[in-house]
Every structure is written in C-alpha cells, then in structure tokens.
C-alpha positions as protocol buffer text, in pm:
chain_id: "A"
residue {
  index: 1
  type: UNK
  ca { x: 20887 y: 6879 z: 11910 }
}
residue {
  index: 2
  type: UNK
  ca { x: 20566 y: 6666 z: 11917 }
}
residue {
  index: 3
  type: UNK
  ca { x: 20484 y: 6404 z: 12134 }
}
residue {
  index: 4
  type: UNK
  ca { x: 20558 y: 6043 z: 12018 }
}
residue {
  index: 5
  type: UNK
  ca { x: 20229 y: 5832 z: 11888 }
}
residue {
  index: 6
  type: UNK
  ca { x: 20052 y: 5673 z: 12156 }
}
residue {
  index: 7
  type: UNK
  ca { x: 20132 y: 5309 z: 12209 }
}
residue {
  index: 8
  type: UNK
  ca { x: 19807 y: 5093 z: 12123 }
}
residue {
  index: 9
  type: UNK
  ca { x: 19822 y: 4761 z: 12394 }
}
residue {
  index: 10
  type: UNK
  ca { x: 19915 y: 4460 z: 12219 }
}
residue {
  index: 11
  type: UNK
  ca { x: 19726 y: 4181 z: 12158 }
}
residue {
  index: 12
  type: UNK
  ca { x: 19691 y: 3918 z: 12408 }
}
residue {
  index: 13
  type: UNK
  ca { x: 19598 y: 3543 z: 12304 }
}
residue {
  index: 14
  type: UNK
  ca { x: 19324 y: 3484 z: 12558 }
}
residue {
  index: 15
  type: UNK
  ca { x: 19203 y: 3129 z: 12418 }
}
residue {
  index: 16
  type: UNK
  ca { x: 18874 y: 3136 z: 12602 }
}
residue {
  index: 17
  type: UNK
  ca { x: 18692 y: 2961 z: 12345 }
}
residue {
  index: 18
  type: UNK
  ca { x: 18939 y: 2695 z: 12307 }
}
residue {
  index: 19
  type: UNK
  ca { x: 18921 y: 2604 z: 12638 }
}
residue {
  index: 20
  type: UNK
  ca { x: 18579 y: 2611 z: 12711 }
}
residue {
  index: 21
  type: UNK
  ca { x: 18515 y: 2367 z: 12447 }
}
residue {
  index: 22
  type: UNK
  ca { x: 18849 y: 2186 z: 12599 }
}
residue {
  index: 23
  type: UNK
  ca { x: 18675 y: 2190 z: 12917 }
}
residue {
  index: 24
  type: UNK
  ca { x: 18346 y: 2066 z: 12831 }
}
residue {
  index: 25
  type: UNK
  ca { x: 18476 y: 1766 z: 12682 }
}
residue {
  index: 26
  type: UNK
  ca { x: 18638 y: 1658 z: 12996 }
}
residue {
  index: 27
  type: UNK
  ca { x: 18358 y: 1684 z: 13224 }
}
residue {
  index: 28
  type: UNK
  ca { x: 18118 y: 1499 z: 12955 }
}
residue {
  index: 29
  type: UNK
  ca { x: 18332 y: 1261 z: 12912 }
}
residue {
  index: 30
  type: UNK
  ca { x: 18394 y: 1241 z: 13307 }
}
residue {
  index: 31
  type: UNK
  ca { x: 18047 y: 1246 z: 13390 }
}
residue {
  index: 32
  type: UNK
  ca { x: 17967 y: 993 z: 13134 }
}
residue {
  index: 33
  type: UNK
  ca { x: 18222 y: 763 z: 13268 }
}
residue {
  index: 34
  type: UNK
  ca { x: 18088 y: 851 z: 13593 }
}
residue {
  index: 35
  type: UNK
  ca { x: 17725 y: 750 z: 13525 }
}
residue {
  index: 36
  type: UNK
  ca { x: 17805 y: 466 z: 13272 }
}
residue {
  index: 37
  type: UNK
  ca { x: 18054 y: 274 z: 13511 }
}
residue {
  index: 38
  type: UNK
  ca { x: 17805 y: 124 z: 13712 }
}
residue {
  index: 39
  type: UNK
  ca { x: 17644 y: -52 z: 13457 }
}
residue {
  index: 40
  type: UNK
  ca { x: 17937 y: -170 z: 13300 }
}
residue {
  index: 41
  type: UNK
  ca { x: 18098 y: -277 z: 13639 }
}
residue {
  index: 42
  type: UNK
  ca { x: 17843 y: -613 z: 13650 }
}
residue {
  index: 43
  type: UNK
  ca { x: 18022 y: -742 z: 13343 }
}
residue {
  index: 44
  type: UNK
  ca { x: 18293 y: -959 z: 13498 }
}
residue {
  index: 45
  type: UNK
  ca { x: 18582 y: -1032 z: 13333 }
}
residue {
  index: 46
  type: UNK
  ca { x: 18536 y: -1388 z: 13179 }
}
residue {
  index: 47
  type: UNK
  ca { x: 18694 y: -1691 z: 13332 }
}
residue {
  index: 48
  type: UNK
  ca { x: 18800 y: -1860 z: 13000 }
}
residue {
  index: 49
  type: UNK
  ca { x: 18844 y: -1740 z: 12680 }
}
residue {
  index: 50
  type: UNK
  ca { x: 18505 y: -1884 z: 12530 }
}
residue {
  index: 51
  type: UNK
  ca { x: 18343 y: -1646 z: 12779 }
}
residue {
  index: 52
  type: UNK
  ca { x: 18494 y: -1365 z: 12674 }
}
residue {
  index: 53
  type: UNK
  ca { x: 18219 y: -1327 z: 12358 }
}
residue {
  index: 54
  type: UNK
  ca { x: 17966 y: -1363 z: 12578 }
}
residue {
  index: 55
  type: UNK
  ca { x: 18126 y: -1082 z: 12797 }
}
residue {
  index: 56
  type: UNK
  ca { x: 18174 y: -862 z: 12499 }
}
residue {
  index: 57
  type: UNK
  ca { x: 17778 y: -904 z: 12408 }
}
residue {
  index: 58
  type: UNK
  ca { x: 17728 y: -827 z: 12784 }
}
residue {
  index: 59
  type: UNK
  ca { x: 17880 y: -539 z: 12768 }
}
residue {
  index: 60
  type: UNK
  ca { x: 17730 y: -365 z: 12453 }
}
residue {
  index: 61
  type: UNK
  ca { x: 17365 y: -476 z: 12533 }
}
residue {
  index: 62
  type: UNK
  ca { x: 17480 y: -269 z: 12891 }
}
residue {
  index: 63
  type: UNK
  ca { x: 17572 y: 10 z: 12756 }
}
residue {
  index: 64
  type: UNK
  ca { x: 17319 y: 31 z: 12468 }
}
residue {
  index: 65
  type: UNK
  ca { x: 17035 y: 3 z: 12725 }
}
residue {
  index: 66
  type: UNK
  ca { x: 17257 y: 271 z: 12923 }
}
residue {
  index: 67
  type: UNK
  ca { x: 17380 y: 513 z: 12763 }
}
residue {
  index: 68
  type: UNK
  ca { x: 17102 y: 627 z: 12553 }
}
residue {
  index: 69
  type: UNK
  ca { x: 16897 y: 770 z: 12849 }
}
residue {
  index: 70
  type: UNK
  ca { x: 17230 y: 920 z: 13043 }
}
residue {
  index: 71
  type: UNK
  ca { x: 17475 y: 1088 z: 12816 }
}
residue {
  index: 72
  type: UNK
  ca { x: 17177 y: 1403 z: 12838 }
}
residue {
  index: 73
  type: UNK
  ca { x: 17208 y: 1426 z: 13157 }
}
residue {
  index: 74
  type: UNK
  ca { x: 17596 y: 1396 z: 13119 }
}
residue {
  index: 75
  type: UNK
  ca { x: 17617 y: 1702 z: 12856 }
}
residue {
  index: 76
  type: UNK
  ca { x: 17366 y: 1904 z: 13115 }
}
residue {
  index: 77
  type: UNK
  ca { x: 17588 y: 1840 z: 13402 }
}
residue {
  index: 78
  type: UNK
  ca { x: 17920 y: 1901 z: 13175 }
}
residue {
  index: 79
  type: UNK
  ca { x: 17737 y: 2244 z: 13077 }
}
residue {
  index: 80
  type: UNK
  ca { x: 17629 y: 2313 z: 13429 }
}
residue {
  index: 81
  type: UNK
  ca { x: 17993 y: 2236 z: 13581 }
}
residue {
  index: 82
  type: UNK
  ca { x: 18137 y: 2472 z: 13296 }
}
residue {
  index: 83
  type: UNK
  ca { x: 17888 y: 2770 z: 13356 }
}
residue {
  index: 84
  type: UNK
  ca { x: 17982 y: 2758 z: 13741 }
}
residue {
  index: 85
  type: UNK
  ca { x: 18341 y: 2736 z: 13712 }
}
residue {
  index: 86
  type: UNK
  ca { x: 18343 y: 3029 z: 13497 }
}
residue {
  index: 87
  type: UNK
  ca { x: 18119 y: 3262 z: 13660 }
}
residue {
  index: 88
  type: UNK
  ca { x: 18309 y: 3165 z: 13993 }
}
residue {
  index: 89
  type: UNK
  ca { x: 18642 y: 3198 z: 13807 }
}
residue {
  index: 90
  type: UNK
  ca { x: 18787 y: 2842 z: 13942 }
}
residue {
  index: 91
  type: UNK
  ca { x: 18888 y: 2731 z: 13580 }
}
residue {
  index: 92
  type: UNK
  ca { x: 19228 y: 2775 z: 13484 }
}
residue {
  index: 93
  type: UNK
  ca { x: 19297 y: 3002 z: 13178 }
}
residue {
  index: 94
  type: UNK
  ca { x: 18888 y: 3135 z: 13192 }
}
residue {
  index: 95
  type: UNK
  ca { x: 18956 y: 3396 z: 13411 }
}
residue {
  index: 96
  type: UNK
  ca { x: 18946 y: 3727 z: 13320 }
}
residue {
  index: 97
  type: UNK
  ca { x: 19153 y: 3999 z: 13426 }
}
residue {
  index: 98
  type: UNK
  ca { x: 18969 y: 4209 z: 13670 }
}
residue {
  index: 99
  type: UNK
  ca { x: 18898 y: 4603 z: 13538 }
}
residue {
  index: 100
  type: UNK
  ca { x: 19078 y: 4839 z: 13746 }
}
C-alpha cells in the first residue's frame, strides 16, 4: 500500500491589501477632519435665513484657504499612523500569523 498524497494547506483569504487601503482612508479622512475643523468651527451658524449665503461663502473661502496646505500633511500622518500600526501589529485583520 502507498501512502495517501500529501495534503497541500488551503488557501486562506488574508485581505491585507483591502484593508490597508480601508484603513488609510479612515485616518485621512480623520485627520483631515481633525485639522480642517478648526477653521470651519468660526463659521457660525446664521441667525436668519438671508445669512445663511453668506455663511455658505464663509465656509468655502475657509476651507479653500485651508485645505490646500493641510490635506499633505493629513495623507503623511494617515501613512505614518498605518505604517506603525502594522509594524506594531495593533490593526485588526493586518496581523500576521506568527512563524512557528
């Protein structure tokens, strides 16, 4: 009698791609809420509704003037938060099974 084939290991979905690109969308979007808020929080809301134009221009000549000089520093801090939570395996779903 021979010995039955060796079993090859299934394959595993491991989605790390997927959620790295998951994950750097949060934290650019959280750090450019983060770094954007301030600015926006001076625009009040209006008192009447013929203010609320004049809130609405506000608001886009605010972010204009913001966002163009912080959403780099957003991606670098997204890409800097994503690097660190790999490599110190605090991510869920980015870990990798250690080789024993």
């Amino acid at each position: 009698m021979s010995a039955p084939p060796p079993r090859t290991p299934s394959a595993t979905f491991r989605p790390h791609f997927t959620l790295s690109v998951l994950y750097l969308a949060f934290f650019f979007l959280a750090y450019s809420l983060l770094l954007v808020a301030p600015e926006l929080s001076d625009v009040v809301r209006p008192a009447s509704p013929e203010d609320e134009e004049v809130m609405k221009q506000a608001a886009a000549a605010a972010t204009q003037g913001v966002v163009a000089s912080r959403l780099p520093w957003a991606l670098a801090l997204a890409f800097a938060t994503l690097y660190l939570g790999v490599r110190q395996r605090l991510l869920p779903g980015m870990r990798r099974p250690d080789p024993r």
